[in-house]
VORORO-294465 format. One line per 3 residues: for each residue x, y, z of N, C-alpha, C. Coordinates in Angstrom, 3 decimals, always signed. Last residue first. Layout:
VORORO-294465
X:Y:Z:X:Y:Z:X:Y:Z | ...
This chain:
VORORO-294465
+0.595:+1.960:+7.658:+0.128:+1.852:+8.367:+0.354:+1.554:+9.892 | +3.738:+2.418:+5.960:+3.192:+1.565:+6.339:+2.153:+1.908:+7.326 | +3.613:+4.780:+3.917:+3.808:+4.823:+4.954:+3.124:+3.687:+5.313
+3.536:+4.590:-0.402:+2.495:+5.167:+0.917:+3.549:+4.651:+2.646 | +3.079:+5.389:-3.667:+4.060:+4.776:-2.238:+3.550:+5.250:-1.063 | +1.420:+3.383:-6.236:+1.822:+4.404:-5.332:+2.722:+4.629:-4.388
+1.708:+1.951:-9.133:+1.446:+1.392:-7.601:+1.977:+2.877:-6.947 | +1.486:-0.021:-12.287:+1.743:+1.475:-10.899:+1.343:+1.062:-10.301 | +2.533:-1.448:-14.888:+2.554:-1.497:-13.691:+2.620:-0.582:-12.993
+1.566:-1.651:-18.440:+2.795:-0.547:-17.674:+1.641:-1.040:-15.508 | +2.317:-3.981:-20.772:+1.894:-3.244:-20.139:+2.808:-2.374:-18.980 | +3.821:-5.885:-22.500:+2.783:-6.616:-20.926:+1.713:-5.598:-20.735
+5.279:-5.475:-24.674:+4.348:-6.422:-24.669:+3.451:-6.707:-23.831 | +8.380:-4.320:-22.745:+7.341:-4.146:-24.075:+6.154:-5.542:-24.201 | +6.805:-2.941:-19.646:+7.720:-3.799:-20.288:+7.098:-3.849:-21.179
+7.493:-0.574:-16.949:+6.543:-0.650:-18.360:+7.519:-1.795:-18.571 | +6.396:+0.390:-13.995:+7.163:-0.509:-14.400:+6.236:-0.588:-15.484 | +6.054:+3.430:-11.986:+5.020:+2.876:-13.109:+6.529:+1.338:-13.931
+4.986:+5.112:-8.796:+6.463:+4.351:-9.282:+5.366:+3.147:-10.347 | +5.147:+8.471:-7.486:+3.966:+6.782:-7.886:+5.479:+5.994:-8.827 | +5.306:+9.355:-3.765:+5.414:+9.002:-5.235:+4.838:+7.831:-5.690
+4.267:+9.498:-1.270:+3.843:+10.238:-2.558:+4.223:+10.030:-3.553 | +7.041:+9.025:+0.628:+5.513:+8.925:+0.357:+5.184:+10.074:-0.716 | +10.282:+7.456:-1.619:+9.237:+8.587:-0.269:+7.686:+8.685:-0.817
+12.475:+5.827:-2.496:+11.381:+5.893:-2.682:+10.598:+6.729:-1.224 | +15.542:+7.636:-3.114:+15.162:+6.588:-2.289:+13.522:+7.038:-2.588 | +18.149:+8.087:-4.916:+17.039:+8.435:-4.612:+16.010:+7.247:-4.497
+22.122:+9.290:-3.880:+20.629:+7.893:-4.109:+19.359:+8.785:-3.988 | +23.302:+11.796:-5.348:+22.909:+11.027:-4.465:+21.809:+9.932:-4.417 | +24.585:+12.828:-8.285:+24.727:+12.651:-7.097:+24.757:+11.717:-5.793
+22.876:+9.364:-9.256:+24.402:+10.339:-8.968:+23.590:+11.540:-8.958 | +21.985:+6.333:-8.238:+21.821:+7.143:-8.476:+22.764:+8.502:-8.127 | +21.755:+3.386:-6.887:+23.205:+3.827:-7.578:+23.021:+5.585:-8.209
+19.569:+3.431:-5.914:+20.710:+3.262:-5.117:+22.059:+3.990:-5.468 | +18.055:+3.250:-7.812:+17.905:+4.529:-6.791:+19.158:+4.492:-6.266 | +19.005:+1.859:-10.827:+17.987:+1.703:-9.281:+18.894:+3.126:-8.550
+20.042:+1.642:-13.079:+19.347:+2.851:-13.191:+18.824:+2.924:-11.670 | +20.041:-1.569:-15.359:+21.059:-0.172:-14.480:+19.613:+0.946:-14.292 | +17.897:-4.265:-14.658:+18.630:-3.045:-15.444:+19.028:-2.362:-14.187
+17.082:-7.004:-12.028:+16.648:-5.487:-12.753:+18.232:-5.003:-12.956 | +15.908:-10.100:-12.198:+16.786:-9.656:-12.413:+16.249:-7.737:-12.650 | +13.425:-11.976:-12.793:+14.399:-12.268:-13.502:+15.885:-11.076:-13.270
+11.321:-14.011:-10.204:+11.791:-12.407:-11.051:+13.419:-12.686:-11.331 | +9.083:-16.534:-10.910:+10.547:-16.155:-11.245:+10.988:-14.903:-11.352 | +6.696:-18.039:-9.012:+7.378:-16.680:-9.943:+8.359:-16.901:-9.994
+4.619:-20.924:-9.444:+5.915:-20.507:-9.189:+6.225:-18.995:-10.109 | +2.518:-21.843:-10.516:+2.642:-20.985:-9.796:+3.789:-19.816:-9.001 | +3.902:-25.077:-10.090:+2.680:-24.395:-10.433:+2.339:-23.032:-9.720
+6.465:-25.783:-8.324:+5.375:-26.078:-8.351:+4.623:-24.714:-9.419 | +9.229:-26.709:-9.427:+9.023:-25.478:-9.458:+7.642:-26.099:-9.594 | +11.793:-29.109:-7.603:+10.507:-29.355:-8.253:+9.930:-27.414:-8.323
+15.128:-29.469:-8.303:+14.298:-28.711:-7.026:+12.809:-28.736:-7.989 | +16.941:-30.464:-9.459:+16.905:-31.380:-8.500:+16.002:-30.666:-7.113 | +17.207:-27.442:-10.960:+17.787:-28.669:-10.495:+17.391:-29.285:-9.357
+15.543:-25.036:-11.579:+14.637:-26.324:-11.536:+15.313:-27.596:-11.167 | +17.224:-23.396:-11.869:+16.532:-23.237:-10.419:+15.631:-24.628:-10.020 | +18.600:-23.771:-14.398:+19.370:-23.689:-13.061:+18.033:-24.022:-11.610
+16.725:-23.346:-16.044:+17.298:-24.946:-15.854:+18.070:-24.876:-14.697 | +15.149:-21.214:-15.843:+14.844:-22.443:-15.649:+15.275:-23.701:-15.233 | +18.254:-19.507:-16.834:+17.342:-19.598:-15.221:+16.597:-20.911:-14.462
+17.734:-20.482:-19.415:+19.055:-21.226:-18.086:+18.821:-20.636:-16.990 | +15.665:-19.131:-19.851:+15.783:-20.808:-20.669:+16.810:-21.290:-19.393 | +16.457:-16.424:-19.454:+15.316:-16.786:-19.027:+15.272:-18.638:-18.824
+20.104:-16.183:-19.426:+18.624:-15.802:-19.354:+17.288:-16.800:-19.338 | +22.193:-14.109:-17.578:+21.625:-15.391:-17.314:+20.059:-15.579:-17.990 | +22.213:-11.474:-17.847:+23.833:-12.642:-17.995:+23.311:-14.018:-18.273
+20.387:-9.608:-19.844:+20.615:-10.653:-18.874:+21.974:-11.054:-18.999 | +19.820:-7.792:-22.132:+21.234:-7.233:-21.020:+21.643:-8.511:-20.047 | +17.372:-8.640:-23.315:+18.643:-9.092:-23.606:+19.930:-8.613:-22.850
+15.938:-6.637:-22.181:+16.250:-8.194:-21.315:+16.876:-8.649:-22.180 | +16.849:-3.595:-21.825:+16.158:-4.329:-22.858:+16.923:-6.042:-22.055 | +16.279:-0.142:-20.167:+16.795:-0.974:-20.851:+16.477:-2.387:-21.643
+16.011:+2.290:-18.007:+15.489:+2.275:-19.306:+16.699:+0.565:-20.119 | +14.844:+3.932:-15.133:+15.359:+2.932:-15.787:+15.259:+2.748:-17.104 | +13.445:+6.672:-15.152:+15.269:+6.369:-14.528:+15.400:+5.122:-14.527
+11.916:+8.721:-16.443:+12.492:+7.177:-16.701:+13.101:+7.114:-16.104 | +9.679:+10.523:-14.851:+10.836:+10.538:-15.021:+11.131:+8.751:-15.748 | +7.215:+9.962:-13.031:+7.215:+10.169:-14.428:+8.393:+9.938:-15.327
+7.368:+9.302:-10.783:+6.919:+10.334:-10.794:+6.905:+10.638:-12.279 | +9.856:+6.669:-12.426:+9.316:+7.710:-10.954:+8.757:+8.883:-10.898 | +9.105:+4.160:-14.386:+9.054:+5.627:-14.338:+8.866:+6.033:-12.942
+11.307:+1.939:-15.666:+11.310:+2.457:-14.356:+10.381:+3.743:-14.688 | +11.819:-1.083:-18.320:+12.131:+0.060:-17.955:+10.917:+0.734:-16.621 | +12.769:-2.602:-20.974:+12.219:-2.603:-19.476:+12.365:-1.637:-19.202
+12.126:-4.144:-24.307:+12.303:-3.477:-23.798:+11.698:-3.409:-22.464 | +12.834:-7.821:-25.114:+12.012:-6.829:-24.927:+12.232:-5.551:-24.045 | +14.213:-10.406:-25.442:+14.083:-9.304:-26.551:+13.116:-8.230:-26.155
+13.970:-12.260:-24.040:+15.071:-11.964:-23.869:+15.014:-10.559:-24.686 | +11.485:-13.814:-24.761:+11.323:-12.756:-23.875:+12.591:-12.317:-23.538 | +10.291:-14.535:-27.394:+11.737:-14.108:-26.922:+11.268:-13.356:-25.963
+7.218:-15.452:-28.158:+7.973:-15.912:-28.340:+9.140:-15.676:-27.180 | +4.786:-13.912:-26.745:+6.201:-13.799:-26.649:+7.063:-15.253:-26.769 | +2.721:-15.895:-26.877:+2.379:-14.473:-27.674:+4.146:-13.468:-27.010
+2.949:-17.916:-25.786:+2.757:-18.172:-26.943:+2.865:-16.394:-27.880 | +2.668:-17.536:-22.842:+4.133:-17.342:-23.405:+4.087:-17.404:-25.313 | +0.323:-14.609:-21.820:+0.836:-16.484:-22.022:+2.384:-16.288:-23.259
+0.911:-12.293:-19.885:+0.742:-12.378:-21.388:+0.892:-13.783:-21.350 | -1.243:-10.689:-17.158:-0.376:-11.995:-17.395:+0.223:-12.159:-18.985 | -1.675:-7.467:-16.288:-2.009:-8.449:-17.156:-0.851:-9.697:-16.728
-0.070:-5.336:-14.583:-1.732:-5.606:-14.545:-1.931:-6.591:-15.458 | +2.079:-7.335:-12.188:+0.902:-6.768:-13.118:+0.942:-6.132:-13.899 | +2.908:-6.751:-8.697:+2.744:-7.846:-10.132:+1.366:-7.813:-10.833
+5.107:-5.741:-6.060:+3.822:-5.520:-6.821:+3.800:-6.289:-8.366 | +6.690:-6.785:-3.732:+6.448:-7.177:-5.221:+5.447:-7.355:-5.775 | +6.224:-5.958:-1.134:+7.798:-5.584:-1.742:+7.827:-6.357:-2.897
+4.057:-5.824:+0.739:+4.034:-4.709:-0.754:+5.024:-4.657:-1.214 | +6.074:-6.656:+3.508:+4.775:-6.721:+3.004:+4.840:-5.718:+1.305 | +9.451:-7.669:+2.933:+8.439:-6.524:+3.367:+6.980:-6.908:+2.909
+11.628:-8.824:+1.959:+10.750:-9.674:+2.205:+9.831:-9.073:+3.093 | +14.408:-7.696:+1.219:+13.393:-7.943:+0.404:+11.778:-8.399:+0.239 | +15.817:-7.250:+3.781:+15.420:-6.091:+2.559:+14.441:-6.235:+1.746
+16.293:-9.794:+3.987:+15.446:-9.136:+5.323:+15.028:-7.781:+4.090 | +17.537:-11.498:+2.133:+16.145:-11.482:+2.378:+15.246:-10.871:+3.106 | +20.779:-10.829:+1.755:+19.387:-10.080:+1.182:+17.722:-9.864:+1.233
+22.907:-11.276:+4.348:+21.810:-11.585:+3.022:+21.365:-10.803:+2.940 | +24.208:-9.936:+6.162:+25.579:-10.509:+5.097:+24.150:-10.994:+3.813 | +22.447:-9.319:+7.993:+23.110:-10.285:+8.599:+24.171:-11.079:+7.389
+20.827:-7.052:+7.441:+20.591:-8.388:+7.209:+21.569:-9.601:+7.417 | +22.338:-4.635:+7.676:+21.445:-4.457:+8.457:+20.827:-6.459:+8.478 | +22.986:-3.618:+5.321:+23.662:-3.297:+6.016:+23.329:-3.763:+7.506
+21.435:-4.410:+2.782:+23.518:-4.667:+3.103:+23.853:-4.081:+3.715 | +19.026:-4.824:+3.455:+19.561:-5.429:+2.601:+21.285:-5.959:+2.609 | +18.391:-2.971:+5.125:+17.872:-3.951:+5.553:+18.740:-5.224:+4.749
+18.799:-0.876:+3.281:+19.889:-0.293:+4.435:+19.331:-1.819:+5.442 | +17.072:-1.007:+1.129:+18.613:-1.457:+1.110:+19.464:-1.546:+2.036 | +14.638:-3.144:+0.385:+14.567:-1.759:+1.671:+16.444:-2.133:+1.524
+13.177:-2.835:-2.486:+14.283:-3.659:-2.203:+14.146:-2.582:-0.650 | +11.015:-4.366:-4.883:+10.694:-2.873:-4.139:+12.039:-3.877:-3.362 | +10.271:-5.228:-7.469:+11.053:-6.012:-6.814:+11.922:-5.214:-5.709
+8.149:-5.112:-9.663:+8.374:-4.171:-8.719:+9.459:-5.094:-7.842 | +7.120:-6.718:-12.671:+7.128:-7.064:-11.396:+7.770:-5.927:-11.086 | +4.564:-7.950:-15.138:+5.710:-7.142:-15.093:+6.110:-7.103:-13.090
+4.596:-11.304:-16.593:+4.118:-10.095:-16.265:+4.910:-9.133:-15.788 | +4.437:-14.349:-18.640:+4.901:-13.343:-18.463:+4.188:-11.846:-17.620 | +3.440:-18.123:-18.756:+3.474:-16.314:-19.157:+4.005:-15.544:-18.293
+3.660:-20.552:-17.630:+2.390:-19.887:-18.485:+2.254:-18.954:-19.002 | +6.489:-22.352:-19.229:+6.345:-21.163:-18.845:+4.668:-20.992:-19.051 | +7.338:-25.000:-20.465:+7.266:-24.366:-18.645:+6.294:-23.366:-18.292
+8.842:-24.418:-22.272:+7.384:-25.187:-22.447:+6.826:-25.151:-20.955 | +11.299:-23.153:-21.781:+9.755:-22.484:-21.713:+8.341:-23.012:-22.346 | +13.157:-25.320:-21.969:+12.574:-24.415:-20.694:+11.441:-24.158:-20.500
+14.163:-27.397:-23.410:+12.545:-26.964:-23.521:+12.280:-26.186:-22.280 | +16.776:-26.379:-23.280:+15.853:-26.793:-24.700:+14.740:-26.368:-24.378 | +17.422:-26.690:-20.775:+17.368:-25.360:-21.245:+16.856:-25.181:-22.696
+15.735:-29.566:-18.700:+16.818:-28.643:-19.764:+16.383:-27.410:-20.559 | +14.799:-29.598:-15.477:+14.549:-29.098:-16.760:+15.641:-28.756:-17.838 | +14.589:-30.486:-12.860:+15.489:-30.499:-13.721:+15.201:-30.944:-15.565
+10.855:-30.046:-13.135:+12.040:-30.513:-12.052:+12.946:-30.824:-13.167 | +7.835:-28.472:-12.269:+9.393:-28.257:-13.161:+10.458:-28.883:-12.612 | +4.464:-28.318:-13.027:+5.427:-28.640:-12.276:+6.809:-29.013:-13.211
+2.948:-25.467:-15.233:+3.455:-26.548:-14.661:+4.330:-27.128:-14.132 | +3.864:-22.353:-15.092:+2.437:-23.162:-15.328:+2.508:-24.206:-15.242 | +5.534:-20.194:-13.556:+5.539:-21.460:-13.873:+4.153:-21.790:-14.301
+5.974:-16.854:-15.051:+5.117:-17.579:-13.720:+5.190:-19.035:-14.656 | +8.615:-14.365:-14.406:+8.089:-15.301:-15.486:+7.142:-16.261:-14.370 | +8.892:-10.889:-14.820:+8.451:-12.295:-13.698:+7.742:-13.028:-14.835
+11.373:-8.273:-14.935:+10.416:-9.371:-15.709:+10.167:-10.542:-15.211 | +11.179:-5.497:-13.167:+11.793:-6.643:-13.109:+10.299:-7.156:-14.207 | +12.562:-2.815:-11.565:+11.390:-3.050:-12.531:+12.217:-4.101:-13.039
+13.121:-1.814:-8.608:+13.740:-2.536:-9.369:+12.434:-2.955:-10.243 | +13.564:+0.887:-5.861:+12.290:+0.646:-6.848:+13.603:-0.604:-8.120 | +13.988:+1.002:-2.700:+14.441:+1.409:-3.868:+13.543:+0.651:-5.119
+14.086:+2.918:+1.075:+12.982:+1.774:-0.167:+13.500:+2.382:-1.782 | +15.746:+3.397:+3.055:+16.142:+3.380:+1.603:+15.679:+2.600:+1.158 | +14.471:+3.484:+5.974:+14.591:+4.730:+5.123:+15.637:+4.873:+3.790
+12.785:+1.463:+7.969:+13.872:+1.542:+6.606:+13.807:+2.708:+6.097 | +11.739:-0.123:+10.720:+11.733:+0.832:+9.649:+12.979:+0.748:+8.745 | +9.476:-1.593:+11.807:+10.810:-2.295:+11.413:+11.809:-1.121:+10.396
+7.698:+0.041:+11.234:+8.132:-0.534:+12.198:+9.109:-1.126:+12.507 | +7.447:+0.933:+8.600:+7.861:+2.015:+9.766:+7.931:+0.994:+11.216 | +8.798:+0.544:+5.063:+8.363:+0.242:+6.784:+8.260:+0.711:+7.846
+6.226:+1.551:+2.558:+7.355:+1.793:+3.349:+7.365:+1.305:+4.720 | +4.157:+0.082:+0.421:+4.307:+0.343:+1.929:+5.742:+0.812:+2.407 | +2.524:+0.759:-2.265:+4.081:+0.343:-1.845:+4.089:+0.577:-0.312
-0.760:+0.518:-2.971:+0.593:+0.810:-2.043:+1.410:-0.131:-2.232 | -2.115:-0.664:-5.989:-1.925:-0.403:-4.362:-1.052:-0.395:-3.749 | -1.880:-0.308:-8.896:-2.478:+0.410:-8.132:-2.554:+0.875:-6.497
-1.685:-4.173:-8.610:-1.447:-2.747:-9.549:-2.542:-1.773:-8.751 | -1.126:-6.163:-5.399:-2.114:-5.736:-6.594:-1.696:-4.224:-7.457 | +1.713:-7.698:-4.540:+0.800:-6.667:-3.893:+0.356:-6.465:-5.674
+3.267:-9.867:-2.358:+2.433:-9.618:-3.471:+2.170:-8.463:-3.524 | +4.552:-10.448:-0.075:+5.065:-9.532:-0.570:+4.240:-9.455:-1.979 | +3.570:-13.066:+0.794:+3.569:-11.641:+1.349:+3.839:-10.454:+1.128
+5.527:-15.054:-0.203:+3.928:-14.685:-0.989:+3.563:-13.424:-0.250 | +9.046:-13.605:-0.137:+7.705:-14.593:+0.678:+6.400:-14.073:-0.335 | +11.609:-14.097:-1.712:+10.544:-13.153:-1.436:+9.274:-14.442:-0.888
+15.033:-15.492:-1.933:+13.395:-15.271:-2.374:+13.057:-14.587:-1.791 | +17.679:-15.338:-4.637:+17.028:-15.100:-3.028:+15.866:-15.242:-2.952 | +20.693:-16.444:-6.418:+18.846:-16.817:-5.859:+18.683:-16.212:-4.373
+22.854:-15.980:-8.835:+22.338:-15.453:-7.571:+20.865:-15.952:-6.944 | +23.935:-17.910:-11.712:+22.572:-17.454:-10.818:+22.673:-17.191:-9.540 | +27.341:-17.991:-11.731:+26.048:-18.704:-11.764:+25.023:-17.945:-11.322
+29.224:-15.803:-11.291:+29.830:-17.160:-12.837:+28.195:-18.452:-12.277 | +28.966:-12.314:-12.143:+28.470:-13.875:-11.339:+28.636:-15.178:-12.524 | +30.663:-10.020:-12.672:+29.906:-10.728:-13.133:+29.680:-12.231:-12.334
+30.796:-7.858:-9.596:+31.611:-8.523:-10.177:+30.384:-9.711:-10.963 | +30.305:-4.228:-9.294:+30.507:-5.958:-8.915:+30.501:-7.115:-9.754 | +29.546:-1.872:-9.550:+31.082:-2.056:-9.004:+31.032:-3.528:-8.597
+26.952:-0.910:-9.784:+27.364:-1.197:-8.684:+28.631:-1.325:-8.390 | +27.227:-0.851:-12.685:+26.951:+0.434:-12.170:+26.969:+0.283:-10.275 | +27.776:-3.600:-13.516:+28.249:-2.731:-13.701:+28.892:-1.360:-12.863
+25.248:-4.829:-13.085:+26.520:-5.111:-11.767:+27.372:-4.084:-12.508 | +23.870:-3.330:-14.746:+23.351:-3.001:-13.825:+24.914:-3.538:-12.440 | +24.599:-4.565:-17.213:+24.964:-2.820:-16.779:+24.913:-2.571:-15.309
+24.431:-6.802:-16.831:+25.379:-6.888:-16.898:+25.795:-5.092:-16.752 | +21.862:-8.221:-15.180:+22.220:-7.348:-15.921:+23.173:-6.582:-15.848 | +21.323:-9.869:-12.238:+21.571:-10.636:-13.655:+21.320:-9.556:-15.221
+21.425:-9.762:-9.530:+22.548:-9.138:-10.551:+22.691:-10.320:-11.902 | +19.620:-12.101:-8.282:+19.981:-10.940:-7.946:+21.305:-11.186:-9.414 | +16.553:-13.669:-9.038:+17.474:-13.713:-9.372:+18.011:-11.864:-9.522
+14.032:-14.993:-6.718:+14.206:-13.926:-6.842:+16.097:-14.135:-7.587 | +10.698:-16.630:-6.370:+12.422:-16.884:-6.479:+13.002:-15.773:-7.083 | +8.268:-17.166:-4.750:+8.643:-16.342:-5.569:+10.008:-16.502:-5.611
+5.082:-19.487:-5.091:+6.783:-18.835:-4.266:+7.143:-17.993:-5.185 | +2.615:-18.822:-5.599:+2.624:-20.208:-4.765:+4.124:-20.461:-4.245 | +0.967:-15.582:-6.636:+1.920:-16.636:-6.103:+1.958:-17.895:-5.291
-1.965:-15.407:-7.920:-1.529:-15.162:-6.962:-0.331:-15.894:-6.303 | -1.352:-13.200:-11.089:-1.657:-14.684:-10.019:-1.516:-14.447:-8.651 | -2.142:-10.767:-11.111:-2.703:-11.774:-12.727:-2.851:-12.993:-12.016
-3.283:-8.743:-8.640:-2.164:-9.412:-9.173:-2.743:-10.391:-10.110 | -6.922:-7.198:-9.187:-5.890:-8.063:-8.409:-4.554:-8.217:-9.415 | -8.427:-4.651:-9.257:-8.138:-5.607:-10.296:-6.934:-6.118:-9.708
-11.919:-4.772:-8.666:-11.106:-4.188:-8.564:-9.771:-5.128:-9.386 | -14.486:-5.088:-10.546:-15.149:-3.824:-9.107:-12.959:-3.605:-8.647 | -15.220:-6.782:-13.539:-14.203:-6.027:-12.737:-14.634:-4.557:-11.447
-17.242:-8.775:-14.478:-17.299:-7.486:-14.470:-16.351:-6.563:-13.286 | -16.784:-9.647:-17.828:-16.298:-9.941:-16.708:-16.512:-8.765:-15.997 | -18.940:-11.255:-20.074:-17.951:-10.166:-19.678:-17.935:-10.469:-18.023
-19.128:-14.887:-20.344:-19.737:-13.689:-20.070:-18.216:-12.219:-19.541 | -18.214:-16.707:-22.132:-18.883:-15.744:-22.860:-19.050:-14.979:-22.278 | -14.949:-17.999:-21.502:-16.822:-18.027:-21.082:-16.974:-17.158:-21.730
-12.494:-20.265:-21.663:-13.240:-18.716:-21.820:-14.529:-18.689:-22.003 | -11.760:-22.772:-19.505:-11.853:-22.288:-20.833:-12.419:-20.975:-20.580 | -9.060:-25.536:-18.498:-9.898:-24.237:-17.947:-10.415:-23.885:-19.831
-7.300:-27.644:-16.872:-7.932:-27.525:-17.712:-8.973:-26.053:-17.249 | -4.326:-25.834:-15.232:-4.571:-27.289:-16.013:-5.903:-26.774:-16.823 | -3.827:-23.358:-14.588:-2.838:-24.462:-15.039:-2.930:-25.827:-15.118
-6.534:-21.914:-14.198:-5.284:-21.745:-15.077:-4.023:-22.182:-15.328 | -9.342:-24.291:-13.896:-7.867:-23.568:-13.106:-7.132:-23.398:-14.276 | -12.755:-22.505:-14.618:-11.649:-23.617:-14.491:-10.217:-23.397:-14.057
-13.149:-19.964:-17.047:-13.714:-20.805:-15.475:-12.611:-22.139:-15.815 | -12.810:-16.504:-17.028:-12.613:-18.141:-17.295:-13.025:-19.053:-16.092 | -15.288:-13.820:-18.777:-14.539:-14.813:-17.346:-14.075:-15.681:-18.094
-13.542:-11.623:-20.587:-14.359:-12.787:-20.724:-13.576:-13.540:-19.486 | -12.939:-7.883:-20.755:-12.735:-8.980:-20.408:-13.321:-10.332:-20.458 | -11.999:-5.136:-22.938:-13.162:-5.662:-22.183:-12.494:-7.296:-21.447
-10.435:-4.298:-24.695:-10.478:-3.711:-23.571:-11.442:-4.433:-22.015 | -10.817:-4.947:-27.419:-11.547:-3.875:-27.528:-11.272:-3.449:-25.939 | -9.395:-7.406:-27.094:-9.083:-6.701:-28.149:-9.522:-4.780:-27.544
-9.767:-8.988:-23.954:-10.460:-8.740:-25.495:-9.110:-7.270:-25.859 | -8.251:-11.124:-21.699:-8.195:-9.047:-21.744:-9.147:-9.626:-23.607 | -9.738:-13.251:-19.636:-9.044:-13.311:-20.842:-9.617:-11.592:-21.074
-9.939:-14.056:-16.273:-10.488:-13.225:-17.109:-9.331:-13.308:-18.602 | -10.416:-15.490:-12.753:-9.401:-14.902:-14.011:-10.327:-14.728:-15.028 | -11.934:-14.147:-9.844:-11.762:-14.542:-10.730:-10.695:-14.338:-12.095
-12.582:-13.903:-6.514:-11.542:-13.616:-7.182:-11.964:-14.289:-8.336 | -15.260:-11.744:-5.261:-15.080:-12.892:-5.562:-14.459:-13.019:-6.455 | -17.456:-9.750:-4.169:-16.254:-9.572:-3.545:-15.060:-11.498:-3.409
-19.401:-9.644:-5.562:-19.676:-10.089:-4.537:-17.894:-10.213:-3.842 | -18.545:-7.877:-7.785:-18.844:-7.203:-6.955:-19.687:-7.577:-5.437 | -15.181:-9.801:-7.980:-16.453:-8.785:-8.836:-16.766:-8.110:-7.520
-11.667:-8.630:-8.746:-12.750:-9.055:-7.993:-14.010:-8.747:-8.287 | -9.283:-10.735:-10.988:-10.004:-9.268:-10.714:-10.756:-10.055:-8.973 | -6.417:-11.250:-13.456:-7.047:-11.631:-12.024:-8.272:-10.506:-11.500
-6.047:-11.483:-16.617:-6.120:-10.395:-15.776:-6.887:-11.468:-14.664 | -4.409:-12.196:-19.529:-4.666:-12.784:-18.668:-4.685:-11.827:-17.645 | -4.033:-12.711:-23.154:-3.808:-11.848:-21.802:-4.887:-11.709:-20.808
-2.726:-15.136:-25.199:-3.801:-14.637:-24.374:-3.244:-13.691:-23.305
């Protein structure tokens, strides 16, 4: 099933199963326990994140091109940082750059977010993804000069911006991806690819993510997982880095989900 969050036109969140033909069927009931598909079309006024996060756990340098192209060193376990629910942000709507806290190296990471559908506590890597409700595509927008130069030796001040993980436009349930280790990822800026690669590059993948993050730590319902971004981020870019500026639109495609945009705009 593919799975879309919306608002109608009393200005009222609902989930939705995507049809064949484009169209949508409300669901009623909660999407991680009992729920079903309604007959009536759904009538979309705007189209929210698939969920709305309950945490987000964030796995740094888990593509082996990507520590590569940095000059760092393969990680002998899972990197974890997180991202606050604050950092959601709906397909289509701003990337905020910061201006108060300002940053002038917002960098774009097209990332695969796996969302928990039920509670997860030391999970083996057998049945990981009986875990899993599905799959969507994620933005894992990074401010870098907040990140490693500026954050006190971490990563969370860089990462944890309002609009710093746009997620979307569909959910896929895991039944309809088998391998999510097998699918092409990839970056468009302004059009351009400047990411292009395939989640089999992981060091760490999806099944031993699970089992790593779920030790002796409960993954409530809801839970995101971003899994890591391919070679190609702004940062490392030759010549010179290219840093996200107002006006550009920045599109995250993954095979099977769909393609994720979001604009870039000046924090208010």
């Amino acid at each position: 099933m593919k799975l879309i969050r919306y608002l109608d036109s009393a200005n009222v969140a609902h989930h939705a199963a995507e049809q064949p033909d484009g169209t949508a069927l409300r669901i009623e009931g909660d999407i991680y326990g009992a729920h079903k598909v309604t007959s009536d079309r759904a009538q979309v006024t705007k189209l929210l994140s698939p969920i709305a996060p309950t945490q987000i756990l964030c796995i740094g340098l888990n593509y082996r091109q990507h520590a590569a192209e940095t000059n760092a060193k393969i990680p002998q376990r899972p990197i974890l940082f997180v991202k606050g629910i604050n950092t959601a942000q709906n397909p289509n709507d701003p990337i905020q750059i910061p201006t108060h806290l300002a940053s002038n190296e917002v960098d774009y990471e097209c990332e695969l977010a796996v969302v928990i559908g039920k509670a997860a506590k030391n999970v083996s890597r057998t049945n990981a993804l009986d875990y899993v409700l599905g799959y969507t595509c994620c933005n894992d927008v990074s401010a870098r000069d907040h990140q490693i130069k500026l954050g006190g030796g971490q990563w969370c001040r860089g990462k944890f911006f309002d609009t710093f993980a746009p997620l979307g436009p569909k959910l896929v349930t895991r039944d309809e991806i088998p391998n999510p280790n097998s699918l092409r990822i990839s970056t468009l800026l302004n059009g351009e690819r400047v990411q292009d690669s395939n989640t089999g590059d992981m060091i760490f993948d999806i099944p031993a993510l699970i089992e790593y993050l779920s030790g002796s730590t409960t993954l409530v319902p809801g839970t995101v997982i971003l899994t890591g971004t391919p070679q190609g981020v702004g940062m490392a870019a030759k010549p010179d880095p290219r840093w996200l500026r107002p006006g550009d639109t920045v599109s995250i495609e993954i095979e099977k989900i769909g393609t994720l945009t979001n604009p870039v705009a000046l924090e208010k």
